[in-house]
Structure formats: C-alpha cells, structure tokens
C-alpha positions as CSV (number, residue, x, y, z in Angstrom):
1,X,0.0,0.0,0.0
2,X,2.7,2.5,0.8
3,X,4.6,1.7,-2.7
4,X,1.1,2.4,-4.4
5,X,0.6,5.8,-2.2
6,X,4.7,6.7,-3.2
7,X,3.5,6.5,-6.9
8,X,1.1,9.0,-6.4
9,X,3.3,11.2,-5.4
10,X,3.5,12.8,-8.9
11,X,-0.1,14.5,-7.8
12,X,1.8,16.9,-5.6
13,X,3.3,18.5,-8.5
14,X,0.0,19.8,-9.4
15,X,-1.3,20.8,-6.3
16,X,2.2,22.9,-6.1
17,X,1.2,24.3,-9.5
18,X,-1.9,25.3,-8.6
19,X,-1.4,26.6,-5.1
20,X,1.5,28.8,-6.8
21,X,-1.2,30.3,-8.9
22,X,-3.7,30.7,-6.6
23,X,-1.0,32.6,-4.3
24,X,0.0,34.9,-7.3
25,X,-4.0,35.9,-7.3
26,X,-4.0,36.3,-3.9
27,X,-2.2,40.2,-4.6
28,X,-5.2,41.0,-7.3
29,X,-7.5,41.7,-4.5
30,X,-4.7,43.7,-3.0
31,X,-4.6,46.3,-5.8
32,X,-8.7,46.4,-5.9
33,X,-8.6,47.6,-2.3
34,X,-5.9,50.3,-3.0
35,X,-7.1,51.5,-6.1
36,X,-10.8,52.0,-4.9
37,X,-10.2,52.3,-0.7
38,X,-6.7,53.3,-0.5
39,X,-7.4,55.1,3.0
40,X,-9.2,52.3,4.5
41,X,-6.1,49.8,4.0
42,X,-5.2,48.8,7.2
43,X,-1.9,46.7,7.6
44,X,-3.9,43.6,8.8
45,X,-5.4,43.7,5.6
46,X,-2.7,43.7,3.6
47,X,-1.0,40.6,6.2
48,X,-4.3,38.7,5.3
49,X,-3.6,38.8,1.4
50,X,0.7,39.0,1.4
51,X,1.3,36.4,3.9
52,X,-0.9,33.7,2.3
53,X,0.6,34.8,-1.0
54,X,4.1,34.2,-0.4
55,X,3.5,31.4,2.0
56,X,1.6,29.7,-1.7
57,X,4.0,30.6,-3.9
58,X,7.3,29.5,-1.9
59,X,5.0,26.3,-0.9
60,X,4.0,25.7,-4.4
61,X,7.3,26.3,-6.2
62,X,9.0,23.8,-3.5
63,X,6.6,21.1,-4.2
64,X,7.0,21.7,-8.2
65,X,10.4,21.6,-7.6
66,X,11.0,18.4,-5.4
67,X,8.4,16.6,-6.8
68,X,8.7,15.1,-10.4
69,X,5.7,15.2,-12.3
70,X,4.1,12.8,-14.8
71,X,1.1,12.7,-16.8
72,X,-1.9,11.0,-14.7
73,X,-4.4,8.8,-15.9
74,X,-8.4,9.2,-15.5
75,X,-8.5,7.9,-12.2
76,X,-5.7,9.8,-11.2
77,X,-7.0,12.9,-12.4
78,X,-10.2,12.2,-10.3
79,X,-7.8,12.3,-7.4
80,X,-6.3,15.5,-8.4
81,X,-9.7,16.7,-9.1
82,X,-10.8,15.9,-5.5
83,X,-8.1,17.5,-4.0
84,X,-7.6,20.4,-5.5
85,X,-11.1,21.7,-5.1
86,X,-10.2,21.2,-1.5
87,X,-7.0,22.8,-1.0
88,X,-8.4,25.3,-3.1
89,X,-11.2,26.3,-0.8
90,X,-8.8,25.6,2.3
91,X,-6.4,27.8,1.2
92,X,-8.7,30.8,0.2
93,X,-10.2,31.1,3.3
94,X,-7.6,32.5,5.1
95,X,-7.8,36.1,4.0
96,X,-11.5,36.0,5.8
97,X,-9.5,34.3,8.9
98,X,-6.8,37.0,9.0
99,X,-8.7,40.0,7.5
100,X,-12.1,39.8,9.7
101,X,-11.1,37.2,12.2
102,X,-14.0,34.6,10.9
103,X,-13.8,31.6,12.7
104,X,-12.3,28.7,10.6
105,X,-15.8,27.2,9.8
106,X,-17.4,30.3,8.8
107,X,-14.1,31.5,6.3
108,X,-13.9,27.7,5.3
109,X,-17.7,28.1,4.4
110,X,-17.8,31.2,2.5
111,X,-14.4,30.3,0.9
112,X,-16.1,26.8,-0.4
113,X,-19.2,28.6,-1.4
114,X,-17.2,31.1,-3.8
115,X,-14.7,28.5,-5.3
116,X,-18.1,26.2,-6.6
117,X,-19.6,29.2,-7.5
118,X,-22.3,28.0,-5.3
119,X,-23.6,31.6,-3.7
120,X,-24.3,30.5,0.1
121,X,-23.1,33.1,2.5
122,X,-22.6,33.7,6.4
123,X,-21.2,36.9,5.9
124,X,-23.9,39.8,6.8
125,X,-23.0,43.7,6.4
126,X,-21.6,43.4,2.7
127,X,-21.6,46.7,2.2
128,X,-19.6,47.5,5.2
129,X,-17.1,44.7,4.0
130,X,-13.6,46.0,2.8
131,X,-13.1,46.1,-0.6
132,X,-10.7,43.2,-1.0
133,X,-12.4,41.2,0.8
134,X,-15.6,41.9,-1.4
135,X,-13.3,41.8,-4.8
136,X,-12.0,38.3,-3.6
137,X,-14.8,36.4,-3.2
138,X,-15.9,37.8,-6.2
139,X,-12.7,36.4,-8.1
140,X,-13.2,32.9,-6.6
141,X,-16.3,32.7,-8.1
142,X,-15.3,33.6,-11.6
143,X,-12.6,30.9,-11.1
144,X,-14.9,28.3,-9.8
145,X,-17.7,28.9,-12.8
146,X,-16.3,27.0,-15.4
147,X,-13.5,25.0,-13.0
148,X,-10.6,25.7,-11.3
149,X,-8.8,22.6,-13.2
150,X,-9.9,24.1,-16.8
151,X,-8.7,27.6,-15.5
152,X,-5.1,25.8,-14.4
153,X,-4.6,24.0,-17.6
154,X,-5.6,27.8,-19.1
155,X,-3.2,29.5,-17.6
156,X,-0.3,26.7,-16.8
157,X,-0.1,25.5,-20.8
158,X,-0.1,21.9,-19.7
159,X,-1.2,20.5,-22.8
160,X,-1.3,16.7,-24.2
161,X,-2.3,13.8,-22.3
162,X,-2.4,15.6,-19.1
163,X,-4.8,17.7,-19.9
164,X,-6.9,14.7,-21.7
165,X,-6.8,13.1,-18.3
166,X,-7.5,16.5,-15.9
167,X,-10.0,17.4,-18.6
168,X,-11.8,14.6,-18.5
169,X,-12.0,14.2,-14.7
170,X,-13.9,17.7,-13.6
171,X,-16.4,16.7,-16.3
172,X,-19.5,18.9,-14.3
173,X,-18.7,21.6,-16.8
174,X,-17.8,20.0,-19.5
175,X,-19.8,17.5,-21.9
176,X,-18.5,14.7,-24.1
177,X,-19.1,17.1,-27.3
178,X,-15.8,19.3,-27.8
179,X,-16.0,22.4,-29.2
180,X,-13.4,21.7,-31.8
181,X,-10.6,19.2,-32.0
182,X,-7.9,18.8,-29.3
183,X,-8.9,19.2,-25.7
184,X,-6.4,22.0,-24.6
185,X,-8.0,24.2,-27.9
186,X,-11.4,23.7,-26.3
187,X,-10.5,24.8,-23.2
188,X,-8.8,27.9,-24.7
189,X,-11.9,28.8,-26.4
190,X,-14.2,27.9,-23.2
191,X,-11.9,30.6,-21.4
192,X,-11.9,33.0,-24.4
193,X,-16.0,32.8,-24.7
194,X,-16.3,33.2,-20.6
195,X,-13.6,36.3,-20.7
196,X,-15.8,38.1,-23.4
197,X,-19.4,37.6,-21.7
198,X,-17.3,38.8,-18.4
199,X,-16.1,41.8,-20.0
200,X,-19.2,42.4,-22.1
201,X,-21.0,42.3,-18.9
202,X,-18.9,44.9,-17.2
203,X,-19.6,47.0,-19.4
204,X,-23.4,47.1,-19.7
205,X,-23.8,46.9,-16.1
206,X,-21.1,50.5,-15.7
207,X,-23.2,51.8,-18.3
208,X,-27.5,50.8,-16.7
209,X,-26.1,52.6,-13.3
210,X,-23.3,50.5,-11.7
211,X,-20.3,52.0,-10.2
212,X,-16.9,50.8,-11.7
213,X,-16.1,48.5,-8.1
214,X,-20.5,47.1,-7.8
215,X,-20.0,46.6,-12.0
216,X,-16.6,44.7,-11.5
217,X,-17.5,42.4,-8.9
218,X,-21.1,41.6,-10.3
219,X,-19.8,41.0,-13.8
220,X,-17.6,38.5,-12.4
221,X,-20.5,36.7,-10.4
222,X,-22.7,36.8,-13.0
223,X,-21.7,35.2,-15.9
224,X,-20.1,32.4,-13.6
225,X,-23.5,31.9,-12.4
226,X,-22.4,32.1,-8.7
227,X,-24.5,34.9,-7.1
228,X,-22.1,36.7,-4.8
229,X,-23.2,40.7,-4.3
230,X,-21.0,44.1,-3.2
231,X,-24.6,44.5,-0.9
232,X,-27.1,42.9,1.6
233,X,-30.3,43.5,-0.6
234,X,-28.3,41.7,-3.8
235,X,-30.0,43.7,-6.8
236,X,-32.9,45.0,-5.0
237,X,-30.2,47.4,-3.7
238,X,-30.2,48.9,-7.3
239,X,-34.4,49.6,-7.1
240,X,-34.3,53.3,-6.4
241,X,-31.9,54.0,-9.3
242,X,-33.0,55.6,-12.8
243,X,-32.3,53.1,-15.0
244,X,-33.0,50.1,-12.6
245,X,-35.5,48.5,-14.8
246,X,-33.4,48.0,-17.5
247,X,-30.3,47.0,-15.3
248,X,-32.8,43.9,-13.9
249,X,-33.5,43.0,-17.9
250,X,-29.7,43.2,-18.4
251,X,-29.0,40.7,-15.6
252,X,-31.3,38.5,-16.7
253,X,-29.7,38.6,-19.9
254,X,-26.6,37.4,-18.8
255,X,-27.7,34.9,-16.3
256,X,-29.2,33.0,-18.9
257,X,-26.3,33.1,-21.1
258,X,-24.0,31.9,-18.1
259,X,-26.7,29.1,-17.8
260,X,-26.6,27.6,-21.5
261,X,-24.1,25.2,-22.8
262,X,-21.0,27.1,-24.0
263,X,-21.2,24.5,-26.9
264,X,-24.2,27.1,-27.9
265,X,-22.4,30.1,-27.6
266,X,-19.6,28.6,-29.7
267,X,-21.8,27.6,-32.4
268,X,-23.3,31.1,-32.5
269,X,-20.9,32.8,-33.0
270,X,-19.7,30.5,-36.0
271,X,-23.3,31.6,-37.3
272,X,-25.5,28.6,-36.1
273,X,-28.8,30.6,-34.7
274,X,-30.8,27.3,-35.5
275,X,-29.0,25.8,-32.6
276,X,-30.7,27.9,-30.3
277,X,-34.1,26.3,-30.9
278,X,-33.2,22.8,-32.5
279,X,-30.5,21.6,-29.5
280,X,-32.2,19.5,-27.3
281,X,-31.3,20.6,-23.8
282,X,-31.8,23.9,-25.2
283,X,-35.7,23.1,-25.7
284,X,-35.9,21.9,-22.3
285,X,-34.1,25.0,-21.2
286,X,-36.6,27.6,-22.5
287,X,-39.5,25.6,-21.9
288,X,-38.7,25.0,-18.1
289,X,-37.7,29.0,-18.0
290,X,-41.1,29.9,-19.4
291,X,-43.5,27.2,-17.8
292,X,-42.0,28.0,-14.4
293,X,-42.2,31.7,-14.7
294,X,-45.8,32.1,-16.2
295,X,-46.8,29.4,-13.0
296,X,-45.1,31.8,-10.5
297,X,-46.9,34.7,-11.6
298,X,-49.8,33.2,-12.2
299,X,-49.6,31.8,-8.3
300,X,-48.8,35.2,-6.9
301,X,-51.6,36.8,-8.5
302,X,-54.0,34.4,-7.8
303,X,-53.2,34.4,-4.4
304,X,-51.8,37.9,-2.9
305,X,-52.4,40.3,-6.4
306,X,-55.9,42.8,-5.8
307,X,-58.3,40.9,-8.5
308,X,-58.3,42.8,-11.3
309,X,-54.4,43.8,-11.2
310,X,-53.6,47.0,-13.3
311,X,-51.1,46.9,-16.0
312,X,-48.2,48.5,-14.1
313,X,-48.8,46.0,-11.2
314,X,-49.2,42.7,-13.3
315,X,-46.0,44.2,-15.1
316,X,-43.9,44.3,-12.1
317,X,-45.2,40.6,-10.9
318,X,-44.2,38.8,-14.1
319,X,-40.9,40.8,-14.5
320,X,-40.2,40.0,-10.5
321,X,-41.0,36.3,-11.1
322,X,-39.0,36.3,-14.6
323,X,-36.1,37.5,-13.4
324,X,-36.5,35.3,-10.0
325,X,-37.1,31.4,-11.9
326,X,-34.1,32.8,-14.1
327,X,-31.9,33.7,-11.2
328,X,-33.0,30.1,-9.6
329,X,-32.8,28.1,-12.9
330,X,-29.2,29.4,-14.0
331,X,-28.4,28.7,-10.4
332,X,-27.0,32.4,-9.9
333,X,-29.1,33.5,-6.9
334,X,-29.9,37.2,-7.2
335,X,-32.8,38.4,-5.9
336,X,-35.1,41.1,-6.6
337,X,-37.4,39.4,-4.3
338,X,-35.6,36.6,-2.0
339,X,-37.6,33.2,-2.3
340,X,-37.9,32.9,1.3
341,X,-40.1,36.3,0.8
342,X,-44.0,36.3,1.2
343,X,-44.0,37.3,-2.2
344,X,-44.3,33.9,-3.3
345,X,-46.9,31.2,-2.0
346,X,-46.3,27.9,-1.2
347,X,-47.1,26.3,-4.6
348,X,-44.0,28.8,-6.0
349,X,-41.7,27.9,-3.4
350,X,-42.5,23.9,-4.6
351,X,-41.9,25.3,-8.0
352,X,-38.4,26.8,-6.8
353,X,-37.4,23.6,-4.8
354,X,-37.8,21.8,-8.1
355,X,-35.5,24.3,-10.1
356,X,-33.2,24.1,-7.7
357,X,-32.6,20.6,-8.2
358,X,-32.9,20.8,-11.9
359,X,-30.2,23.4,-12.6
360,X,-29.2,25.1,-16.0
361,X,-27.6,23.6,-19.2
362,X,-24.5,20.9,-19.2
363,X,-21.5,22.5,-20.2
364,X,-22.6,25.8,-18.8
365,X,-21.4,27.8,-14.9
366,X,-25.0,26.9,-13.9
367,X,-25.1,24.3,-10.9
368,X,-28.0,22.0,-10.6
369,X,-28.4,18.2,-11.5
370,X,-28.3,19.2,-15.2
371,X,-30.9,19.9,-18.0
372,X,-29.5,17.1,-20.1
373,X,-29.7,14.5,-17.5
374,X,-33.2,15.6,-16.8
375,X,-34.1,15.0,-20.6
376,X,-32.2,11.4,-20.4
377,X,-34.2,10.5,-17.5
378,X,-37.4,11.7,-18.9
379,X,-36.6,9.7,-22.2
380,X,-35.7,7.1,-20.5
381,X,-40.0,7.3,-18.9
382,X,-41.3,7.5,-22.1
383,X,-39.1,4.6,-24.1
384,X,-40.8,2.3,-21.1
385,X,-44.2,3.8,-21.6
386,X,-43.7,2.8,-25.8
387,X,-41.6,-0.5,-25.0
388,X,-45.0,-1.4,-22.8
389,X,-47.1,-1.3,-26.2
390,X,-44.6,-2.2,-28.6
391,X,-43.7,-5.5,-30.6
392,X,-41.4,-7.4,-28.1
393,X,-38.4,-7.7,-30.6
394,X,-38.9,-3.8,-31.4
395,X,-35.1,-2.2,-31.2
396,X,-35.6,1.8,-29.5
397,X,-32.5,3.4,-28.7
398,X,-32.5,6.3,-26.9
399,X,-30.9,8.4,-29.0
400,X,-30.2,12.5,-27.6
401,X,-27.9,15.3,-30.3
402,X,-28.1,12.4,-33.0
403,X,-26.0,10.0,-30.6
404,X,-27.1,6.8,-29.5
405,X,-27.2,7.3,-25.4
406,X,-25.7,3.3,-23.9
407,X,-26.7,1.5,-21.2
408,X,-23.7,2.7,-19.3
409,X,-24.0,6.3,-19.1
410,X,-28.3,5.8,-18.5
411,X,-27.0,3.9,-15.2
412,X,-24.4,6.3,-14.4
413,X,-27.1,9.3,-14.9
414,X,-29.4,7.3,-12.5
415,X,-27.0,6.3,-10.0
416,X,-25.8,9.9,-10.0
417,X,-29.5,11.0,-9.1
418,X,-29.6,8.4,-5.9
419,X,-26.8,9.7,-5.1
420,X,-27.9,12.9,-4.9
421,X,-30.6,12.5,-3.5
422,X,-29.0,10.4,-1.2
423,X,-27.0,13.5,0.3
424,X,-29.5,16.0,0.3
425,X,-31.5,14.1,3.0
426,X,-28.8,13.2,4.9
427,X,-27.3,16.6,4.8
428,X,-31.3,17.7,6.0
429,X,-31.1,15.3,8.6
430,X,-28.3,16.6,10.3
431,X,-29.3,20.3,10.0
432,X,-33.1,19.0,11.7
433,X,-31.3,17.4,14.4
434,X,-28.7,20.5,15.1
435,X,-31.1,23.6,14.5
436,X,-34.5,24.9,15.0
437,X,-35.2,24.8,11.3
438,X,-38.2,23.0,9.7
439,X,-37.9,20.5,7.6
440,X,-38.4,22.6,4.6
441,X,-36.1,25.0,4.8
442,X,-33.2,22.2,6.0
443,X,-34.3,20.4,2.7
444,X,-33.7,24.1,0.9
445,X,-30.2,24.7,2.6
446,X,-28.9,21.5,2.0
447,X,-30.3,20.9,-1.5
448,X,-28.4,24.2,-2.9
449,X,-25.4,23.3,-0.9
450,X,-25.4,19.8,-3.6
451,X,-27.1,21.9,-6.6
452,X,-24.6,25.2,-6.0
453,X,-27.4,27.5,-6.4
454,X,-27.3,29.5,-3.2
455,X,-31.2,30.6,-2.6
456,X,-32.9,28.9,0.5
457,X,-35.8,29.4,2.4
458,X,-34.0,31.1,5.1
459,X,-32.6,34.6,5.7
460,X,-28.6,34.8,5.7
461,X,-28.2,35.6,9.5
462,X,-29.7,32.7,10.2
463,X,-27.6,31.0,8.1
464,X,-24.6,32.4,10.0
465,X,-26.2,31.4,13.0
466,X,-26.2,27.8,12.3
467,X,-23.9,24.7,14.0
468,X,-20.3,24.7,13.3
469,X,-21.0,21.0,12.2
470,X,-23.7,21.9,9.7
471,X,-21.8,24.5,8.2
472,X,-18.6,21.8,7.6
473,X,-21.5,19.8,5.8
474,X,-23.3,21.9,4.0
475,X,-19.6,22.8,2.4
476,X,-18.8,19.2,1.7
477,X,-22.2,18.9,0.2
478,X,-21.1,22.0,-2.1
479,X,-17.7,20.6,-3.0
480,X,-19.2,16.9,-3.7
481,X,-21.8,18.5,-5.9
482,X,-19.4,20.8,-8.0
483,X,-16.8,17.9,-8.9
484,X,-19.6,15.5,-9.2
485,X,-19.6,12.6,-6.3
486,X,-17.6,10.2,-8.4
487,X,-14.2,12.0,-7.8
488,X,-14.7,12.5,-4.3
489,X,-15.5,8.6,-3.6
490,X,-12.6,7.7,-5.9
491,X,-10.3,9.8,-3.3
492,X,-11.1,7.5,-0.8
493,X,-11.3,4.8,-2.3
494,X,-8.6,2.0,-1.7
495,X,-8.2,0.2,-5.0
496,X,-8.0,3.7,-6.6
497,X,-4.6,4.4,-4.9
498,X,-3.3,1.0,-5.5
C-alpha cells in the first residue's frame, strides 16, 4: 500500500502548481482595495492577502520543484480533481480568517461557497465589508464557474495527455461534445468565450447605473452563475436608481447566457442561430424558463395580487418572477425578491425547490443536476411507456444530439440521481437534528449546498447562526456537488490508490 501511495506522489506537482497560482492571485484583490479604498487599507489587511501569498508561492514552487511530475491517468486525475477543489477552498479562506477574524468554519464556508460558484453566505453587512475582501470572493467565483482545473490547464499550458486526463476528470462543466478538436484548444476557447461575456458584462452593467467597483464584482458573479453581491439586498439594492429596470433586464440577460451550454455560444458565434431552438437541452431550457415563470406569476396573482391587477402591477409581478425562476434556474441567486419572501406562495416555493434541483444547461457555470440528464431521464420514462405497447423484438434506442445514449451512461445518470438525493436528506437530517429549522427550509439549505445554487428558504443571519458542524457539511455537500460525487469517492477509495 505505501509503494502504491509513493506512486502517487507525482499528484503533488500539481497541487504545487496550482497553489502557486492561486498565491499569485491572492495580490489582485490587493490592488482592488488600493485602487478603490486606499485610506481604508489597514496593515492587517494587507497581512491577510501577502502572507498567504508568499506562504503559496514559496510552498507551491517547493513542491513543483522536489516533486517530479508525470502525466496522470483518469482515475488519477479524479484524485487530483478531488483534491484540488479542497485545497483550493482551504487555502482561500484564510484572508476571511486574517482580515475579519472569521472563525475557521465560517471562512472555510464562505471560501467553499465562492470556489463552486455556489452563492451560500454567512457573511452579513456586505456593504460594510472592505473592498478586498468583497473583490476576492468575487474572483473565486469567476474561477470556480467553469473550474478551477480548466482555469489551471488555461493558464499553466499543460497541454497533451495531461490535460486529456484532468479534462476529463472535472467533467461537471464540460460534456463529451468538444467544441473543436484537441482538448487543450477547447479549453482555450471555453476561457476565451467566458472572458468576453465577463467583459461584455462589465460594461453594460457600468453603463445601466453601476459603479466601476458594484460593475466589477457583479460582472464577475454573473456570468459564472455564482450569485455573490457588493450588498445585503443583492439587486434589489439597485431599485431606487433611474435606469434600474433596465439594469434587472440586463442581468437577466446574462444569467441566462451563463446558464446555457458554452457549446451554444460557440456555435453562435460561428453563425449557427438554429441551434438555439433545434439543440435538445436547449428546448428543455426555454420551456422550463417559461412554464415556471408564467406558474409563478400566475400563483402570486391568484393568491396575494388585488383581483383585477392593473397593467403597471401585473407588469412588475411577471418581470419579478421572470427575473426570480431565471436567477433560480441558472443557479446564480440574485434576488429582486428573495424566495424565502411572502412574495411567493407555497405552490411557488415547490416550483423553486424543483429548479433548484434541476439546474441550468451541461457545459454551462450553472449548478443543478443538469438539463441534459433531466431529458435522459425523462426519455428514458417514455421509451418504457412505448416498449409497454410495442412488438417485443422492437429495437428503440434512446438516442439525444443524433448520438445513440448506452446503457452505461443511463446507469451512471441514475446512479448519480440516488446519489444525490441520497445527500440531500442526509445533509437535512443533520441540519433537523442541530437547529431549529423545519424540515423545509433544511431540505432548501442542504439541496443548494449539492445543486450550487445559493437561494434557500431562510434569511442569511440565520444561516450564519447555524452549528459549526452543519456548516462543515453543508460545504462538503457544495464541494461533492461541484466535482460530481464520483471524484470525491474515488479519493477515498482504496483500489483507486493501488
């Protein structure tokens, strides 16, 4: 066993690469805070970003250094998966340990729910917050969206067989369909499409109303889908200002790009629009956004709207719930109007539960079980249904993009669902026996921890106020939804260091 752990060695190499970059970004959010609050640096804030930076670097370029590297295979890129999501989130929590004094559970928390792009928070008085500390966890989500491993291979040049096996392993971004040949190219173009809709972003949002720092950091959260805002009221902060409406219709925009396969994007701008209404997650994606936002507004109207609503007041309903299921169904988490709020009755908030699970497209930042696998499954249904009534010898493949789907990857989609659901209810167990929560909203907090969404139906200081020990689950639940189950099991898994 030892002679199979020595082999693995090789793994530290990696990490050291990736700890050496994360330490090098750790002195971006320095020259945020002195280029927006140069007065308000204080010298523990500058220890909390310099000390972990060099301690990174000089700890990463020492491992790189005394450690040989070798190109890993699938199963060991699982492992290197698995642990460098952790030591990812480990590491970036201590600028919240030094800089605010957060206890280790709370900075480990917020750390994990930034690197999965997931959009949970303890942290209350955001707009008190320094600006470093603001900028940073905006950065670790824009890392997380499409995958820290895809952002290292990005940015390291590792290219050939490495990146085939590392590529392969953090597959919750990424689908089987490559955007064009050679893995490495595809990542380059991922990163090249996700650096333009950040940019783009930034720009539309400084021009509806933002200032430069709110349009930075939301650009950043928004098209990696993760949620995190410069204030407590998240977008309803922005209601009061002259241009907010469109601002809200701008958001919206780019939440549902962030949600849709970057396959899409890629073959739009090569000049396939058809794909936008002939893909078949696609089809599932704007039929789930609309069905669930007419149901919403329908619900609130019926229920809480004066009977007959005028036109400005049904206006302001659908556009609430619009932007709302998007925010929910991309898995970004802004709110207009939290879904913990009376706004929305209980037959909404069943409505939300079930987009939380559901997610936004494969191959997108969006969190969530997946579009794709929710069409899979559902095909799966109806080939029974037709199987039931059909000639015995009748052959009916199941057949998704033009691609014959196999028996394998239907039991791996359902195993993956067990599993899933598997975790949530543990993970609402614990909460129920640990809190005062009711079963409802543990089911909510737990179930966006797995999905990386970030709405629940409970307010943020309660959140904060939670058990040490739910918090440590609730970001294990985020870190084994974001790489996906398999690569966390595999880590401890015996036979897989052997």
């Amino acid at each position: 066993m030892i002679r199979h752990v020595k082999e693995r060695l090789f793994i530290f190499n990696y990490l050291g690469a990736l700890l050496t970059i994360f330490g090098l970004l750790l002195f971006l959010p320095l020259a945020v805070q002195l280029w927006f609050a140069p007065d308000l640096t204080s010298t523990r804030l500058l220890a909390a970003f310099v000390l972990p930076a060099l301690g990174l670097v000089v700890g990463g370029l020492t491992l790189q250094k005394k450690v040989p590297g070798r190109i890993p295979t699938v199963r060991e890129g699982m492992i290197i998966t698995a642990l460098a999501w952790m030591t990812a989130a480990l590491v970036s929590s201590l600028p919240f340990v030094i800089a605010l004094g957060t206890s280790l559970p709370d900075a480990v928390f917020e750390a994990t729910s930034g690197i999965t792009a997931s959009g949970l928070t303890v942290f209350t008085g955001l707009d008190r917050l320094p600006a470093a500390i603001l900028f940073w966890r905006s950065l670790l989500q824009w890392i997380g969206g499409i995958g820290i491993l895809t952002f290292f291979l990005a940015v390291s040049f590792r290219g050939g067989t490495a990146t085939a096996a590392l590529f392969g392993a953090e597959g919750h971004k990424i689908t089987s369909r490559r955007l064009v040949p050679g893995i490495f190219n595809t990542v380059k173009i991922i990163w090249l499409l996700y650096g333009g809709l950040t940019i783009a972003c930034f720009f539309c949002l400084y021009a509806l109303g933002m200032n430069l720092f709110d349009a930075l950091n939301h650009a950043l959260t928004l098209v990696s889908t993760g949620g995190f805002s410069t204030h407590d009221a998240s977008i309803a902060h922005y209601a009061g200002t002259p241009r907010a409406i469109l601002l809200e219709y701008c958001i919206m925009f780019f939440m549902v790009l962030g949600g849709i396969n970057f396959l899409i994007h890629y073959k739009v701008v090569k000049g396939d629009w058809r794909v936008l209404y002939r893909d078949y997650e696609i089809r599932w994606f704007w039929g789930l956004l609309a069905g669930a936002a007419l149901f919403v507004a329908v619900d609130h109207l019926r229920h809480l709207a004066p009977l007959p609503p005028d036109l400005a007041e049904l206006y302001r309903v659908c556009r609430t719930c619009l932007f709302q299921v998007i925010s929910v169904l991309t898995s970004t988490g802004y709110a207009t109007e939290p879904i913990h709020s009376p706004f929305y009755p209980a037959c909404s908030r069943l409505v939300f539960m079930l987009l939380l699970f559901v997610g936004g497209a494969a191959g997108s930042t969006a969190g969530g079980f997946k579009l794709l696998r929710l069409g899979i499954l559902w095909r799966v249904f109806t080939g029974e249904l037709r199987r039931a009534v059909a000639p015995r010898r009748a052959v009916q493949p199941l057949v998704i993009h033009g691609q014959i789907i196999d028996a394998a990857e239907i039991r791996r989609v359902t195993a993956l669902l067990f599993a899933w659901l598997l975790l949530v209810f543990a993970g609402a167990g614990v909460t129920l026996l640990l809190s005062d929560l009711d079963p409802w909203q543990a089911c909510s907090g737990m179930l966006s921890a797995v999905s990386n969404m970030g709405p629940h139906y409970f307010s943020v200081s309660i959140m904060a106020g939670l058990h040490p020990v739910i918090k440590v689950v609730f970001s294990l639940g985020m870190l084994v939804g974001r790489i996906e189950i398999l690569p966390f099991l595999v880590l401890f898994s015996r036979s897989a260091w052997r």
